[in-house]
N, CA, C and O atoms as a GROMACS GRO file, in nm:
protein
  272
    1UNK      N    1   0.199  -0.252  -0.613
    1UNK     CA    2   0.115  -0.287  -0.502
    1UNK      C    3   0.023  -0.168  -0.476
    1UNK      O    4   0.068  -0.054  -0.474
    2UNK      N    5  -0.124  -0.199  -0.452
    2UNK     CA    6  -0.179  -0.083  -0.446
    2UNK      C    7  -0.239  -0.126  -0.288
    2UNK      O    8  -0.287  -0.238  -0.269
    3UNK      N    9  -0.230  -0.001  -0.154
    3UNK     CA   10  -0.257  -0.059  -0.077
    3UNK      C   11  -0.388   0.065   0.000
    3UNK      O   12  -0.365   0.182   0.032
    4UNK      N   13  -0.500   0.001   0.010
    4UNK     CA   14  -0.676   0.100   0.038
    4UNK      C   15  -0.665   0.088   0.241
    4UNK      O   16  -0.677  -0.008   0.318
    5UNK      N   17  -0.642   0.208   0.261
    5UNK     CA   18  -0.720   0.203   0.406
    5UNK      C   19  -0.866   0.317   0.417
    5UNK      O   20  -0.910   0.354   0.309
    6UNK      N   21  -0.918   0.356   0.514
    6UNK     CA   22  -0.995   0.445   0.550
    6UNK      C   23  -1.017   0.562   0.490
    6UNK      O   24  -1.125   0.619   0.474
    7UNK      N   25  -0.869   0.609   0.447
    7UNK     CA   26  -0.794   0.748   0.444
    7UNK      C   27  -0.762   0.742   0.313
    7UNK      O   28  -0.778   0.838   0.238
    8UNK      N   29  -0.726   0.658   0.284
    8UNK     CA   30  -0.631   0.724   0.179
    8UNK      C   31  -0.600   0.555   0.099
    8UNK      O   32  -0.599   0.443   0.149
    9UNK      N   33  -0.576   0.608  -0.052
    9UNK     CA   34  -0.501   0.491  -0.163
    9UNK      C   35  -0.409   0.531  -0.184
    9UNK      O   36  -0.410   0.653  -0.203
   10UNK      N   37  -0.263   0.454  -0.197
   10UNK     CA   38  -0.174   0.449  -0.234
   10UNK      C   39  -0.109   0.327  -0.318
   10UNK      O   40  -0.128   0.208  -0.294
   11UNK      N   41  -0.034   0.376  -0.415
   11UNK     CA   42   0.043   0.316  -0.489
   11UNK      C   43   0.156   0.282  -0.530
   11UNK      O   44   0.222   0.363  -0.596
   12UNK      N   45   0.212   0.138  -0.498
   12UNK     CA   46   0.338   0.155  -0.485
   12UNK      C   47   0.425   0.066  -0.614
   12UNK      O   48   0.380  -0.042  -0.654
   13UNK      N   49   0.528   0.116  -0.659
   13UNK     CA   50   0.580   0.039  -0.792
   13UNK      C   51   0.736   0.048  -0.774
   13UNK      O   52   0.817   0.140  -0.776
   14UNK      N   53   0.743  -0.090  -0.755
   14UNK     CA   54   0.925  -0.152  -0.816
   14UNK      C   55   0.969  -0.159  -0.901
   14UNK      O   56   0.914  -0.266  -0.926
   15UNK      N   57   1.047  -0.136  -1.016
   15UNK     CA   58   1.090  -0.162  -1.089
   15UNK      C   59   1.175  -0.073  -1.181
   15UNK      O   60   1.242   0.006  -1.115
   16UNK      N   61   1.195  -0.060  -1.333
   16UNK     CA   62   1.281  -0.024  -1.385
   16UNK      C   63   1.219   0.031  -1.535
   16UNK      O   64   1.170  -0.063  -1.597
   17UNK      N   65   1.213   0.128  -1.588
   17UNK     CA   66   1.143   0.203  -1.706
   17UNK      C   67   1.270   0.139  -1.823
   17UNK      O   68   1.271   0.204  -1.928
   18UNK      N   69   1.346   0.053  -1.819
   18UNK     CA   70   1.460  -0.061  -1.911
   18UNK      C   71   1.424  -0.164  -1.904
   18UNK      O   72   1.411  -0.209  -1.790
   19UNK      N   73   1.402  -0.223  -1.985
   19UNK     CA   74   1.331  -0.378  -1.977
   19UNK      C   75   1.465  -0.484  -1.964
   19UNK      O   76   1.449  -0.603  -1.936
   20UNK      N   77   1.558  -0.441  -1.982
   20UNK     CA   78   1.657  -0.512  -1.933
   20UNK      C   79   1.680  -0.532  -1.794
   20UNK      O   80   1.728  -0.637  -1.753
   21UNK      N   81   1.642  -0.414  -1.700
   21UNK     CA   82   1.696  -0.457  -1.548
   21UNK      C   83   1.596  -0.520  -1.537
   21UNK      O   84   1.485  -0.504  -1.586
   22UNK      N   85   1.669  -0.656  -1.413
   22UNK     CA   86   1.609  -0.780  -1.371
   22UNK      C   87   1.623  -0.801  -1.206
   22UNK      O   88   1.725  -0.776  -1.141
   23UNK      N   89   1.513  -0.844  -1.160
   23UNK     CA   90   1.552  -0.868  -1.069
   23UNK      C   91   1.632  -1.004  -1.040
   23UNK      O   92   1.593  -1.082  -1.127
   24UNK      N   93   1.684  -1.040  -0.994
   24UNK     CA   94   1.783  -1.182  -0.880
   24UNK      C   95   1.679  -1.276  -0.937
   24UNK      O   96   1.721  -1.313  -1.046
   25UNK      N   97   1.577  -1.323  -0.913
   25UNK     CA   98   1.490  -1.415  -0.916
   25UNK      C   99   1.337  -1.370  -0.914
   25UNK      O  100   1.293  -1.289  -0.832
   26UNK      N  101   1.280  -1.418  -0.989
   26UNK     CA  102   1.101  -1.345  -0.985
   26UNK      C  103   1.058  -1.330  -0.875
   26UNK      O  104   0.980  -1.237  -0.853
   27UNK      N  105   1.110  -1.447  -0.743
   27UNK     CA  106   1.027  -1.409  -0.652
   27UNK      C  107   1.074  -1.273  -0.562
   27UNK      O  108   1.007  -1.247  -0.461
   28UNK      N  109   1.137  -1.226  -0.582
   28UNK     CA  110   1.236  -1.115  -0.538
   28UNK      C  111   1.156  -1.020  -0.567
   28UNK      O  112   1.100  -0.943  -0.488
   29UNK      N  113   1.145  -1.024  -0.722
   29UNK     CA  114   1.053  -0.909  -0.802
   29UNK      C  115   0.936  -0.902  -0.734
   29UNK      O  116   0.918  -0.782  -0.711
   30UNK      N  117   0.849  -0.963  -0.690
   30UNK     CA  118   0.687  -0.994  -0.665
   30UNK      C  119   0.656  -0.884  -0.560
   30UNK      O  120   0.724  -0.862  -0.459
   31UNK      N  121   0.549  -0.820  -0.595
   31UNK     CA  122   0.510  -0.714  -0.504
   31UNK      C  123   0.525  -0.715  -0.367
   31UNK      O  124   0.543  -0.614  -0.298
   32UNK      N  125   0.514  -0.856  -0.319
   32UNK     CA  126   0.471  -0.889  -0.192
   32UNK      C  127   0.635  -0.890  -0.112
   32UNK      O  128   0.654  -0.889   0.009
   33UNK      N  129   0.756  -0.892  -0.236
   33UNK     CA  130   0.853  -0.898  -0.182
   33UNK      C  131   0.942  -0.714  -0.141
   33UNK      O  132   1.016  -0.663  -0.057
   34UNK      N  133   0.878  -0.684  -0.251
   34UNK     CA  134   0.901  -0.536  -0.294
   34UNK      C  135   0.857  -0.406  -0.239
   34UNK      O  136   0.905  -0.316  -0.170
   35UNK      N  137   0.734  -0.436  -0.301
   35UNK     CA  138   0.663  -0.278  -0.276
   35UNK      C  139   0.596  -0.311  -0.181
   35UNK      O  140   0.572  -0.204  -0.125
   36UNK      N  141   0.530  -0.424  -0.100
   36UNK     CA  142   0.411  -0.416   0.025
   36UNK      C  143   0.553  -0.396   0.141
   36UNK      O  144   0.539  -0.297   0.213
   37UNK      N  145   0.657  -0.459   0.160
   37UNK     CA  146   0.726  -0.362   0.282
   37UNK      C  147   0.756  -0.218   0.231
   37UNK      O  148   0.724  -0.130   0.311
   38UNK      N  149   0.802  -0.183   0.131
   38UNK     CA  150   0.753   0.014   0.128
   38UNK      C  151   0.629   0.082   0.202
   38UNK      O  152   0.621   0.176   0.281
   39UNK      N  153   0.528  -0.010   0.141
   39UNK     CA  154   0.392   0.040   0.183
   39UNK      C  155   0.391   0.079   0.307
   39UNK      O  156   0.342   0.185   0.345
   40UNK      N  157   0.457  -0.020   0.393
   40UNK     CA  158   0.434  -0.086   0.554
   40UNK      C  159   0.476   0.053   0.581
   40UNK      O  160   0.400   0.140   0.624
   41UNK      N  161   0.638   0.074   0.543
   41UNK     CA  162   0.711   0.166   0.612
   41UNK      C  163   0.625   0.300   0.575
   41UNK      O  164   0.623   0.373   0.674
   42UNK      N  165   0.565   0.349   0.482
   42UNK     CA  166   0.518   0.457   0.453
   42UNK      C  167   0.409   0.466   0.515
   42UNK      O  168   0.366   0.579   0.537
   43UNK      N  169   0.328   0.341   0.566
   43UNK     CA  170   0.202   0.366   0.628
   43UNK      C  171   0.259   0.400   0.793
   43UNK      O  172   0.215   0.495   0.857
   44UNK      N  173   0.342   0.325   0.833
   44UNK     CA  174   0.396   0.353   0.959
   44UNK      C  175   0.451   0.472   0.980
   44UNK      O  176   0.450   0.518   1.094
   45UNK      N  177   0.491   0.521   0.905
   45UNK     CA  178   0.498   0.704   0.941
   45UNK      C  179   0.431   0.783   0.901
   45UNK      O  180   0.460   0.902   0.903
   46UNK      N  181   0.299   0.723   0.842
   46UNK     CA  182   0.188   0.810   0.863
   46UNK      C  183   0.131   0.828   0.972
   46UNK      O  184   0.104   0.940   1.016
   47UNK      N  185   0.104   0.716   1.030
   47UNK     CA  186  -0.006   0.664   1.130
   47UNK      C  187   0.092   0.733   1.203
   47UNK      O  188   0.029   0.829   1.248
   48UNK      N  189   0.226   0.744   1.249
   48UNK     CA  190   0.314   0.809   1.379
   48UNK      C  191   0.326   0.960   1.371
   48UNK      O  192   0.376   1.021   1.466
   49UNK      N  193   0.282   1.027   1.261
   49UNK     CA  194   0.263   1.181   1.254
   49UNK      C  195   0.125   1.243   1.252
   49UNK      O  196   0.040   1.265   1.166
   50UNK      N  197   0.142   1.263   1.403
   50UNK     CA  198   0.009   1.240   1.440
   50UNK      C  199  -0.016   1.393   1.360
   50UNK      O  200  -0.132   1.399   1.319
   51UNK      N  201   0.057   1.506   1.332
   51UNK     CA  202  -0.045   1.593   1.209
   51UNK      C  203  -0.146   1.585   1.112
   51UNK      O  204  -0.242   1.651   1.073
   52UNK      N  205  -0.085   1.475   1.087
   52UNK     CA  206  -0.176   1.429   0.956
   52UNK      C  207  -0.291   1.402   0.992
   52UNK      O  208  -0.390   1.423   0.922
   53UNK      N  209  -0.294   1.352   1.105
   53UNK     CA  210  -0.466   1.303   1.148
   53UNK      C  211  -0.518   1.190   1.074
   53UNK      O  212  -0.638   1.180   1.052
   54UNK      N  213  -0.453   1.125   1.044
   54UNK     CA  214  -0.462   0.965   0.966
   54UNK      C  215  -0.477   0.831   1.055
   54UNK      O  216  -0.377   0.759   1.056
   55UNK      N  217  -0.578   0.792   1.122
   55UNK     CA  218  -0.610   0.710   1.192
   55UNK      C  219  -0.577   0.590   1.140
   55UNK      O  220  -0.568   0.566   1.019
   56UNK      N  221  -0.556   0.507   1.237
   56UNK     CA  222  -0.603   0.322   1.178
   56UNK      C  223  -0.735   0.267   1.250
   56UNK      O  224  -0.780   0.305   1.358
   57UNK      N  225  -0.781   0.177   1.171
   57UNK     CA  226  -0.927   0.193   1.174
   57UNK      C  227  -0.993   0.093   1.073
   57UNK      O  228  -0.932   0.039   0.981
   58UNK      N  229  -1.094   0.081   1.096
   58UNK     CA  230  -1.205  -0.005   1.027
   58UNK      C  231  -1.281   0.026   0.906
   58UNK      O  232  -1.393   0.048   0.954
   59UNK      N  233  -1.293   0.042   0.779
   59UNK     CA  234  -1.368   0.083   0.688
   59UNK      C  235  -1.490   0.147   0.746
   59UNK      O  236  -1.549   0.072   0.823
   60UNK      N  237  -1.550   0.279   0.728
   60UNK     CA  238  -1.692   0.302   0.747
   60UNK      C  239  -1.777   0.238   0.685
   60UNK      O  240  -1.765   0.198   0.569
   61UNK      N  241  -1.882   0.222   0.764
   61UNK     CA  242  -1.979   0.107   0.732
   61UNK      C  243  -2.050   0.219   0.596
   61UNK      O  244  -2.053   0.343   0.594
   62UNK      N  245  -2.098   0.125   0.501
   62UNK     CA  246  -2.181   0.180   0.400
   62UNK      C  247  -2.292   0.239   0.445
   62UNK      O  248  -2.352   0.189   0.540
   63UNK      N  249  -2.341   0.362   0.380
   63UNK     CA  250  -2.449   0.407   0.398
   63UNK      C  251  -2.622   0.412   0.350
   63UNK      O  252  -2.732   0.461   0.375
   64UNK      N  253  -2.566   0.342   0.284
   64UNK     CA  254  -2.652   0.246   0.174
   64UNK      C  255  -2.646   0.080   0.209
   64UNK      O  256  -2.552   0.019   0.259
   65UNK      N  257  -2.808   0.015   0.154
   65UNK     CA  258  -2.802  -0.096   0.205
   65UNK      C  259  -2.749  -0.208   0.166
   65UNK      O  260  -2.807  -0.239   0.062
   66UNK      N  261  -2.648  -0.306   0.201
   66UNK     CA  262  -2.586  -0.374   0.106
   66UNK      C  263  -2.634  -0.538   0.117
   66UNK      O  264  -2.644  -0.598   0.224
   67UNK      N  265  -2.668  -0.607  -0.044
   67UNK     CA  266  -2.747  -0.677  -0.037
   67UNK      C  267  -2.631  -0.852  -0.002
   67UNK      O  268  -2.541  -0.879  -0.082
   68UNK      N  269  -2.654  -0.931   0.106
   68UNK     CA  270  -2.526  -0.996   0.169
   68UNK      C  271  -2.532  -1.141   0.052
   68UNK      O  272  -2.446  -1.230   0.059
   0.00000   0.00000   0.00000
């Protein structure tokens, strides 16, 4: 799962470098089951340390003109 905010890309991967381990059922495996709640939790303690200075927020608008 690769997940783009403002700040920052991150990348997140389930699985197993053995092609034998399996997950329970594919849908188990599926990113959306897997790695996007990691993401969540890793984005949520970003955004709560407030050191980091990692806002949530809206894409900056392009600075250049974009043709719609």
């Amino acid at each position: 799962y690769i997940g783009i905010t403002g700040d920052l890309i991150t990348g997140v991967w389930v699985g197993a470098d053995d092609h034998k381990v399996r997950f329970r059922t594919p849908q188990v495996g599926e990113a959306s089951q897997t790695a996007l709640p990691l993401f969540g939790i890793y984005m949520e303690s970003l955004y709560n340390d407030k050191s980091l200075n990692i806002k949530q927020g809206r894409f900056p608008e392009p600075n250049i003109k974009v043709n719609k």
